[in-house]
SEMARVO-589427 format. One record per residue (C-alpha): residue in one letter; residue number from 0; y, x, z. Coordinates in pm, whole numbers, plus 32768, in hexadecimal, padded with zeros to 4 digits. Layout:
N
["a" NUM [Y X Z]]
...
END
This chain:
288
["x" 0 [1D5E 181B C76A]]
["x" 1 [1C98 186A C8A6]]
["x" 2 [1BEE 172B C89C]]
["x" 3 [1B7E 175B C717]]
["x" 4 [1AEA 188A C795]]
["x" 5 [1A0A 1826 C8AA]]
["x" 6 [19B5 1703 C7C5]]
["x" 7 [1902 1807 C6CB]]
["x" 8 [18B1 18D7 C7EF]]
["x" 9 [17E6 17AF C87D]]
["x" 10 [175A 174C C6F9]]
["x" 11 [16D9 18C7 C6DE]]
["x" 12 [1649 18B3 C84F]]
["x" 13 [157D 1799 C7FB]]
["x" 14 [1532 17FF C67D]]
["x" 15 [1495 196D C748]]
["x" 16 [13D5 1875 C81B]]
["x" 17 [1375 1778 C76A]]
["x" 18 [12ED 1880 C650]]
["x" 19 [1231 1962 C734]]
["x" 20 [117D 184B C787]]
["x" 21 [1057 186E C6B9]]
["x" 22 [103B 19DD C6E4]]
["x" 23 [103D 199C C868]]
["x" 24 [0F28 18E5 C840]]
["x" 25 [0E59 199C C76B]]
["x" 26 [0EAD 1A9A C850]]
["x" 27 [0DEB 19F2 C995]]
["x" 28 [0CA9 1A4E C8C6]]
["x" 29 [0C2B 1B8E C979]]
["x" 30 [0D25 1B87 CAA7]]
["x" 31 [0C96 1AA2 CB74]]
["x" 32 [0C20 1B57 CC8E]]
["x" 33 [0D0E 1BD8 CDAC]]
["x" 34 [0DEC 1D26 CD9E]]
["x" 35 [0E0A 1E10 CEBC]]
["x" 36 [0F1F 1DBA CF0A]]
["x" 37 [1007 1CB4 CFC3]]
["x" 38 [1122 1BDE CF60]]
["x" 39 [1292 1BED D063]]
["x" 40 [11FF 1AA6 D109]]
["x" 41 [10AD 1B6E D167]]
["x" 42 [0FE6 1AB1 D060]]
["x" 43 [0EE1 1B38 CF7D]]
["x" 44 [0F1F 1B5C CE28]]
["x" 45 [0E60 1B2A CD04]]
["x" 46 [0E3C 1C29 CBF0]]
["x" 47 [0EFB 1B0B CB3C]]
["x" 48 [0FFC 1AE3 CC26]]
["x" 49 [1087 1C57 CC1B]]
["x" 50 [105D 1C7B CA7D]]
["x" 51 [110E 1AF8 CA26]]
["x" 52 [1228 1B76 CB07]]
["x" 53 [1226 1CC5 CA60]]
["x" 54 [1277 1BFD C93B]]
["x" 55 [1379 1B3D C975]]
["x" 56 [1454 1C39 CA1F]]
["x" 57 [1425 1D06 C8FA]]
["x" 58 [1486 1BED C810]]
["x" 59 [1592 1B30 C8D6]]
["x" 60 [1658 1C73 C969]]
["x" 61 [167E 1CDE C7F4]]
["x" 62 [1779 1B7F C7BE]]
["x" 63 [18CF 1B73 C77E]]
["x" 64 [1978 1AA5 C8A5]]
["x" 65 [186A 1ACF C99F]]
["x" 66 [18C3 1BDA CAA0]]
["x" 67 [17B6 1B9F CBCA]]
["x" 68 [162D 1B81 CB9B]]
["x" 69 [1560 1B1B CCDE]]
["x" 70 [13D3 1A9B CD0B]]
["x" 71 [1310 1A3F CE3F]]
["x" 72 [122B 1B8C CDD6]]
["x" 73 [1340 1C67 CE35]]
["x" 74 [1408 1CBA CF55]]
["x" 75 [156A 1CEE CEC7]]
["x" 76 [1628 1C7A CD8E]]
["x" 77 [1640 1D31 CC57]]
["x" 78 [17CE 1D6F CBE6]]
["x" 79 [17FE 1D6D CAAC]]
["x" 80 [196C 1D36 CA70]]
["x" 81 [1AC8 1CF2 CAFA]]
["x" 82 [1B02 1BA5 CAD1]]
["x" 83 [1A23 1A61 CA3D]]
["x" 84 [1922 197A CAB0]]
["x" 85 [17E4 19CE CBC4]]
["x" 86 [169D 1986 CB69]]
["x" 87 [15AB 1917 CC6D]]
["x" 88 [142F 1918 CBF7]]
["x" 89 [12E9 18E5 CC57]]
["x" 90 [120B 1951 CB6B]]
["x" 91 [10CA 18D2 CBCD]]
["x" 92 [10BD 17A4 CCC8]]
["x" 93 [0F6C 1733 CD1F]]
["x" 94 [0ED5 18A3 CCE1]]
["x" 95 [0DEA 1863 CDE1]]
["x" 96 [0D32 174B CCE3]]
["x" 97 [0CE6 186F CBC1]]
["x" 98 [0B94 18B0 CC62]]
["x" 99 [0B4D 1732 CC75]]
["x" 100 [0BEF 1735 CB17]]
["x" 101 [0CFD 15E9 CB8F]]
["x" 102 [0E45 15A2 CB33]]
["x" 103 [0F60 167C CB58]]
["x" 104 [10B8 16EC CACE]]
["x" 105 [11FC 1793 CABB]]
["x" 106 [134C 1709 CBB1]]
["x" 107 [149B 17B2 CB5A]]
["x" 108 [15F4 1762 CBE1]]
["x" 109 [1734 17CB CB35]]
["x" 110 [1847 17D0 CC3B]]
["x" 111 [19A4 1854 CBFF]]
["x" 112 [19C3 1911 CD60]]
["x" 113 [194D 1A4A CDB4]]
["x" 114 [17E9 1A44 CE3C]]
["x" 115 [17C5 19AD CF50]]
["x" 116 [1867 1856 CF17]]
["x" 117 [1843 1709 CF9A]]
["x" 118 [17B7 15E9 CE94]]
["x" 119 [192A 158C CE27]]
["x" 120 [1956 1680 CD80]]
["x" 121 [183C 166F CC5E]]
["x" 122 [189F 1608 CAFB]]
["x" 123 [174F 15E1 CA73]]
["x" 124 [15FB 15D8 CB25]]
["x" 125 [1494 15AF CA87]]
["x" 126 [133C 15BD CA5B]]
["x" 127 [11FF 1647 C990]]
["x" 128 [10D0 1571 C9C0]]
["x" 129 [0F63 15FE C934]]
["x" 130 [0EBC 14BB C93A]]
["x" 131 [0DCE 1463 C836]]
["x" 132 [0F19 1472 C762]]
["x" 133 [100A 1565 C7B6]]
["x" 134 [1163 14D4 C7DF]]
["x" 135 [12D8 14F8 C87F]]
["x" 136 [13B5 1415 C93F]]
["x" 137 [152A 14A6 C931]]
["x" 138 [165A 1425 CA2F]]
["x" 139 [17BA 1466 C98A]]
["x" 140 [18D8 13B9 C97C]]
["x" 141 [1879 12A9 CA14]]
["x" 142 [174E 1248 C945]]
["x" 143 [15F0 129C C97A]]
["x" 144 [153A 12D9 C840]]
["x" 145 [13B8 131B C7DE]]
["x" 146 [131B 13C9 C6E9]]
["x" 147 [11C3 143D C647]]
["x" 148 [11A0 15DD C605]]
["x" 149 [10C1 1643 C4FC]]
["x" 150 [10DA 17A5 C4AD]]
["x" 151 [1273 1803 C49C]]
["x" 152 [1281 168D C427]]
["x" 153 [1360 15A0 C516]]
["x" 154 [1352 1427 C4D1]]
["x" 155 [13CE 1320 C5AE]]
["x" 156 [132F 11D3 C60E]]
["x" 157 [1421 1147 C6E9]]
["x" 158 [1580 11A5 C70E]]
["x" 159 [15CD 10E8 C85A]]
["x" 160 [14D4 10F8 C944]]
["x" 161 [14F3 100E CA63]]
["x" 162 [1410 0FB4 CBA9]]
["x" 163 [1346 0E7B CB69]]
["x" 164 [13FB 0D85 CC62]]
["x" 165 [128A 0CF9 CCF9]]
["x" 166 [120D 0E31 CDAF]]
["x" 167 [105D 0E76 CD60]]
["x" 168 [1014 0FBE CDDD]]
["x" 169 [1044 108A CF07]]
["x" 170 [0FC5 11F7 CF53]]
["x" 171 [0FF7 12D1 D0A1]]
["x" 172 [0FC2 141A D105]]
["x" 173 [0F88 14FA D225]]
["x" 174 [0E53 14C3 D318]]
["x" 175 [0E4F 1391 D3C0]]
["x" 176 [0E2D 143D D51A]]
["x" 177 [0F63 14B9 D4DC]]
["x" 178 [1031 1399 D490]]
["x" 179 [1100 1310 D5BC]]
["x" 180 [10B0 11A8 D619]]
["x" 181 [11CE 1140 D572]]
["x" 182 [1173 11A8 D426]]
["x" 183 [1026 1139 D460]]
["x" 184 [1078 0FF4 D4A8]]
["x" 185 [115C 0FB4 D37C]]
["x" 186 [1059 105A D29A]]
["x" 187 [0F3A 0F42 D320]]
["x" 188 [1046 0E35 D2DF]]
["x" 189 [1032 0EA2 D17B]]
["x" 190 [0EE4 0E96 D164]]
["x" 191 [0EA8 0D6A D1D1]]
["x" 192 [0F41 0CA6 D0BD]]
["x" 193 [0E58 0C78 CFC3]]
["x" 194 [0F58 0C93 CE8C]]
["x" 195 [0F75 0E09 CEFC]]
["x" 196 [0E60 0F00 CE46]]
["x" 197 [0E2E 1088 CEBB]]
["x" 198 [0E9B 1185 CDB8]]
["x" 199 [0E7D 1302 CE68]]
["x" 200 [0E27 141A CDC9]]
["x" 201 [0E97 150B CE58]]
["x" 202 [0F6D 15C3 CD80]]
["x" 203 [10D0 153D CDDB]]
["x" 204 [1121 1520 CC68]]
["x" 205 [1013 1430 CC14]]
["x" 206 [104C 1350 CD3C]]
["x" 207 [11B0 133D CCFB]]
["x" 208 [1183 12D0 CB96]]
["x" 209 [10AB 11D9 CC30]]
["x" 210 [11D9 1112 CCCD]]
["x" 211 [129F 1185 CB7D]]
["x" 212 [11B0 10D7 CAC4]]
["x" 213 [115C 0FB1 CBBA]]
["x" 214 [124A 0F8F CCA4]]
["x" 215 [11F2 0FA1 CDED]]
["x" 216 [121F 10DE CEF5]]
["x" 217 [11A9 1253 CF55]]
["x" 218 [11B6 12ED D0A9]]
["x" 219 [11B1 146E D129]]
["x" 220 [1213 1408 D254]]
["x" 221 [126A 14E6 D375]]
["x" 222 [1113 156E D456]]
["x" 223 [1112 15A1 D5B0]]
["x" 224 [1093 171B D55D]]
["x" 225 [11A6 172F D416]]
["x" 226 [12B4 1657 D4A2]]
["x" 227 [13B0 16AD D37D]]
["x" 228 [1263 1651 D282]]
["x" 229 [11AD 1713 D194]]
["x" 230 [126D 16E3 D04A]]
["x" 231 [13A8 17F6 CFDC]]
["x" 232 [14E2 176E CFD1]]
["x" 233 [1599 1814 CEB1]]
["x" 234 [1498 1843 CDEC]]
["x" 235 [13AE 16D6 CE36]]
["x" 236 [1472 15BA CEFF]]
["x" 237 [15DD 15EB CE74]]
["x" 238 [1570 15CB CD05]]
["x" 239 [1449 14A0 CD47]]
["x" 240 [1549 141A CDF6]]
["x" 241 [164B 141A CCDE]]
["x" 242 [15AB 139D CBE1]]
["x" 243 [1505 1268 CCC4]]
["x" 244 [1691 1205 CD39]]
["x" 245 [16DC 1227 CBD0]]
["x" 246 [15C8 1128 CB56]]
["x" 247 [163F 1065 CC45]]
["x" 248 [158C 109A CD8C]]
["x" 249 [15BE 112B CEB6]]
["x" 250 [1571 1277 CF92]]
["x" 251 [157A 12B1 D0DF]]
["x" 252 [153C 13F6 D1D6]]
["x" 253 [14F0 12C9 D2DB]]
["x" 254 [165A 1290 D32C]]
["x" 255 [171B 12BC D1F7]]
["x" 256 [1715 1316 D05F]]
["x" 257 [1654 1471 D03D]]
["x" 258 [17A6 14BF CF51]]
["x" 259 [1842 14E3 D0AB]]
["x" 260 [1782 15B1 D163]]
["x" 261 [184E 173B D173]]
["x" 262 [1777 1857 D155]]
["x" 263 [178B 199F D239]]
["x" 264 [1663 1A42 D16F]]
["x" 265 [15EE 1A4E D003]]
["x" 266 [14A0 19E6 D06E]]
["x" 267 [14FA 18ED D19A]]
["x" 268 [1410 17CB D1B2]]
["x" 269 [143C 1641 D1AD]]
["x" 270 [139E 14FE D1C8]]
["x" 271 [138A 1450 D090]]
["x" 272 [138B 12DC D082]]
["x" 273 [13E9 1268 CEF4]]
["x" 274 [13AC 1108 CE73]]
["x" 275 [1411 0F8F CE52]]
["x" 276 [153B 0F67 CF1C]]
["x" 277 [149A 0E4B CFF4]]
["x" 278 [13A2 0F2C D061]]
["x" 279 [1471 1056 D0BC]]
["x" 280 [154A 0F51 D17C]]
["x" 281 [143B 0ECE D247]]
["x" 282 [13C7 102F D296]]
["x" 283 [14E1 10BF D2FF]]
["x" 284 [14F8 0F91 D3FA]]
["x" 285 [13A0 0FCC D471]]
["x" 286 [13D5 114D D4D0]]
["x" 287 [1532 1107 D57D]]
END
């Protein structure tokens, strides 16, 4: 019985999602410029940033079966029940591409531990792209789906999603000042072979659908001034990295699958390493 539950808790999670999709994105006209304030991780936020979480929490704490809300745009979780299923959200990724007007999305991560929880944990994991179509890619039960959103209208183009198994692109982030010689030196082996195109955007979201897409991989590595990386945890790396294992690839904090890594803070940092499983195994052999 419990598992029929968080079943149609997860459907309704991604139904709320997936259909406040459009509105989201009507909603980044006229909320493009920065708020006054700051997010937990000391980051600016957008206009846009604090009114798509606003919706969400308003939307997804109201669901049967969900009993914890949390968002990188604020500092604790919402509880909303006794028992059920944690959502994980953040509810714009790549805000800082509205005033350049580039891609960016929605990542959510529905885990069934209270908040926070290692990567294990997560029953379903996704994404909302606003590309020049706006569209979904869904990790559940085992399968990685995608889909097309028009209006409250879901329709799915491929219902098992896999990594292409001859990587193209590659995409990585951070300043290259920054890296440490290792990285650097595994990112100019990549480079250098001339199958291998760049793809960085740099809103996480579109890069990673990049290697979804492609194959290939995408790097936030750890910086010598952000040695734990840039990227959230629980609300960014845990989910990309679901739903990459479950197409078939691989993720990696630099030593092991992101799933792994145990949290001590809802907004704890890691390096994020997702793609073809070749290429995750040569990295994490160049940074030992």
């Amino acid at each position: 019985m419990a598992d029929r539950q968080h079943h149609d808790t997860v459907e309704a999670v991604v139904e709320t999602i997936a259909g406040s999709a459009a509105e989201i994105r009507r909603g980044l006209v006229g909320r493009r410029e920065d708020a006054d304030e700051e997010n937990p991780s000391g980051e600016t936020q957008a206009e846009a940033d604090v009114w798509a979480d606003e919706l969400l929490a308003e939307r997804l704490t109201e669901i049967d079966g969900v009993c914890e809300y949390a968002s990188e745009e604020r500092l604790e979780a919402i509880d909303c029940g006794d028992d059920g299923l944690s959502v994980a959200v953040d509810p714009l990724d790549g805000s800082s591409n509205l005033k350049s007007n580039n891609t960016m999305g929605t990542v959510f991560g529905i885990y069934d531990e209270p908040l926070p929880a290692a990567g294990t944990s997560l029953v379903a994991s996704g994404w909302i792209l606003f590309g020049p179509i706006t569209t979904m890619a869904l990790a559940r039960d085992g399968t990685v789906e995608k889909y097309e959103l028009a209006g409250e209208e879901r329709t799915l183009v491929d219902g098992d999603v896999t990594l292409p198994e001859e990587p193209l692109v590659y995409g990585f982030g951070g300043r290259v000042p920054h890296w440490s010689a290792e990285f650097e030196s595994y990112v100019r082996e990549i480079e250098s072979d001339p199958s291998h195109k760049l793809r960085y955007g740099g809103a996480m979201i579109g890069d990673v659908n990049q290697v979804l897409t492609y194959g290939g991989i995408f790097a936030y590595p750890a910086l010598e001034d952000a040695p734990r990386g840039k990227l959230r945890l629980q609300f960014e790396g845990n989910p990309i990295a679901h739903l990459v294992e479950t197409a078939g690839g691989r993720s990696s904090d630099g030593s092991r699958s992101i799933l792994e890594v145990e949290p001590d803070d809802l907004h704890d940092r890691v390096p994020v390493h997702v793609g073809n499983a070749e290429l995750i195994g040569r990295l994490e052999s160049a940074l030992v």
